[in-house]
C-alpha positions in Angstrom: -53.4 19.4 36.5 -50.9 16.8 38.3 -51.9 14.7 35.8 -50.6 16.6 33.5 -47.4 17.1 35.0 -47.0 13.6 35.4 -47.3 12.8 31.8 -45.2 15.7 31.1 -42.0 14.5 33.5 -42.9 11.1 32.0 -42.7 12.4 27.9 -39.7 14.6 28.7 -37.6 11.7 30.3 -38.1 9.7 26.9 -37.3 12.2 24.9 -34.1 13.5 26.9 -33.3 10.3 27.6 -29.3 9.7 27.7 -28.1 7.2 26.0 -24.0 6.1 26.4 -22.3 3.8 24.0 -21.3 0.2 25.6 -17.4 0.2 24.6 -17.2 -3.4 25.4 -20.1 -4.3 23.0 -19.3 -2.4 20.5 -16.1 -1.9 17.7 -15.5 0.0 15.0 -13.4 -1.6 11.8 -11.7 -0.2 8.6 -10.1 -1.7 5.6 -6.5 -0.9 4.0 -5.4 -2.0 0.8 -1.8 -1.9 -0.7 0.1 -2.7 -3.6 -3.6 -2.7 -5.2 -3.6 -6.6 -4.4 -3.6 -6.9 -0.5 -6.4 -5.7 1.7 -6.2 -5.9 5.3 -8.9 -5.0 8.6 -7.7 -2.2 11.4 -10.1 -1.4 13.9 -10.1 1.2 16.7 -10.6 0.1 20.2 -11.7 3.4 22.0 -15.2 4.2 20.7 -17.4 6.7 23.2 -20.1 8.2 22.2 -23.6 9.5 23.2 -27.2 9.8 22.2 -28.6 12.9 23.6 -32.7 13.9 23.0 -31.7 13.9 18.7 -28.0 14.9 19.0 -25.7 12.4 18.3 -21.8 12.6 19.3 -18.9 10.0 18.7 -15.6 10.2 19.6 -12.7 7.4 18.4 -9.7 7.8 20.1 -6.6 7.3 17.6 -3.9 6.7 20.0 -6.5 3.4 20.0 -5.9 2.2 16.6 -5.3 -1.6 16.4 -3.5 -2.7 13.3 -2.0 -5.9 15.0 1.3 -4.4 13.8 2.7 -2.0 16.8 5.0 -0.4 14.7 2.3 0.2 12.3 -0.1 1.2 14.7 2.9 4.3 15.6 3.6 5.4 12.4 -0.2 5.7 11.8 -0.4 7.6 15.1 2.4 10.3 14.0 2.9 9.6 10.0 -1.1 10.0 9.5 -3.2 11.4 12.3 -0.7 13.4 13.7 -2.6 12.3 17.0 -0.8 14.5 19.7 -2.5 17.6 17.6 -5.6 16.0 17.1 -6.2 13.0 19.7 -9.7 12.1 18.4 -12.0 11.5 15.6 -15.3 12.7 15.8 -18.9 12.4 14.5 -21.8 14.5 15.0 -25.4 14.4 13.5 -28.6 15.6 14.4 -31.2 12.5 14.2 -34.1 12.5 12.6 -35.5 9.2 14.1 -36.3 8.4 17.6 -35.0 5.2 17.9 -35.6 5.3 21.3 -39.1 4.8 20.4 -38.6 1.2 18.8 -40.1 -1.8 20.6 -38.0 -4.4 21.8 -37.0 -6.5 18.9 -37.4 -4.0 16.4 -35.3 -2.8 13.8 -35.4 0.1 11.3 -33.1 1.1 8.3 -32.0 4.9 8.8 -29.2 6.9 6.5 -27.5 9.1 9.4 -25.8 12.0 8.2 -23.4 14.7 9.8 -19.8 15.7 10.0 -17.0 13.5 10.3 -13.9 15.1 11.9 -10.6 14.0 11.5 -6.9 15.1 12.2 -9.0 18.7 12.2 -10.5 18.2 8.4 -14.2 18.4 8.6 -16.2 16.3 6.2 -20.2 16.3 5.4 -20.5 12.0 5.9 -23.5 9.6 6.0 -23.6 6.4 7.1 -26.2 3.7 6.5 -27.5 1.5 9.3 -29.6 -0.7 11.1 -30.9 0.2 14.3 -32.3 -2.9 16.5 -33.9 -2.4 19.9 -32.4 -5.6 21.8 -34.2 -7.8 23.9 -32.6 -5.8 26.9 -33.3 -2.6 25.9 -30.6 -1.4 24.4 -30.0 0.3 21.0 -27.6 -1.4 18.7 -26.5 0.3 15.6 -25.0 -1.6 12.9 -23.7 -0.5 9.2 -25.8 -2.2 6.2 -23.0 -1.1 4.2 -19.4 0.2 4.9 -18.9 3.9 3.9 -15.9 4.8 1.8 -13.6 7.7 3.3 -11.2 9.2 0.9 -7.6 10.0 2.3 -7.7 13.3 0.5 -11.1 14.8 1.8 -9.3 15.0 5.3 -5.8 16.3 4.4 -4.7 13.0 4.6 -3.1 12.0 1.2 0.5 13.0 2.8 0.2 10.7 5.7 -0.5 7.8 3.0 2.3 8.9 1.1 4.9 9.0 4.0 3.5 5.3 5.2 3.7 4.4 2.0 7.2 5.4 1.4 8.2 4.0 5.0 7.2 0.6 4.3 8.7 0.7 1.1 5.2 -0.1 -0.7 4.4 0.6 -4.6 0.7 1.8 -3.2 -1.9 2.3 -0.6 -5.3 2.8 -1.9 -6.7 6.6 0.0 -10.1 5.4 -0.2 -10.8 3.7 3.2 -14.0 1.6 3.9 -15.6 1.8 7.2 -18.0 -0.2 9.3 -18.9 -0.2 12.2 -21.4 -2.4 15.0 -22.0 0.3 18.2 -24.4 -0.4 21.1 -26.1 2.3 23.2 -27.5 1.8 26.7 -29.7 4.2 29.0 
């Protein structure tokens, strides 16, 4: 019977094992494009997040988008996110693998899928990834391919509009492509 407990507290803490996302070893990039002939990479700074048993929650903090422009950065803060109302981004999923489970120097291709939150729009989103257990244990979770948001699915397209406008720009393209290379630790 102790036994049995034993292996019980043992199989329980892998399963519910926590696991926090290393901000300092991980980022979290998009892509902009305007006047249909100029593309440029943004990244957010501020990516926390959390592996919990199979639940899966990230949270990007706007006010932490880095366009290398300040005034940029601003008017995307106020123009498009409208950031004071809605101070984070979020993603959840439910996952389907236990990557926990990998052996130290393995890797698996997984599609994870869930709801992307954004300035309070709420969008069914998938993105595909490689997930490596490092040498040290850790999980690191990197796109295979960037996913493709579109300005209008999250009530966006007037934020694009007004930045477009401010900067006196013939366009800027509302589909946004997305990558991202995030590391989890226990």
């Amino acid at each position: 019977m102790r036994v049995i407990a034993l292996l019980s507290c043992f199989f329980a803490s892998l399963t519910c094992a926590d696991w926090q996302i290393e901000p300092d070893s991980s980022t979290l990039n998009f892509m902009s494009v305007k006047n249909s002939a100029f593309a440029e990479m943004h990244s957010f700074d501020q990516v926390m997040g959390s592996i919990k048993g199979t639940h899966l929650n990230i949270s990007i903090a706007l006010g932490s988008v880095n366009t290398l422009i300040p005034i940029r950065n601003e008017r995307m803060l106020n123009m498009l996110f409208n950031a004071e109302a809605n101070p984070n981004a979020t993603f959840m999923a439910t996952l389907k693998q236990d990557f926990a489970a990998l052996k130290q120097g393995e890797s698996t291709l997984a599609d994870i899928a869930g709801q992307l939150t954004i300035s309070g729009a709420t969008v069914g989103t998938t993105f595909s990834v490689r997930v490596t257990k490092t040498s040290d244990g850790a999980l690191n979770a990197v796109t295979v391919k960037p996913t493709v948001l579109n300005a209008a699915s999250f009530k966006l397209v007037d934020g694009v509009e007004a930045l477009r406008n401010i900067a006196m720009l013939q366009t800027i393209s509302p589909v946004v492509p997305v990558a991202f290379d995030v590391t989890f630790v226990e």
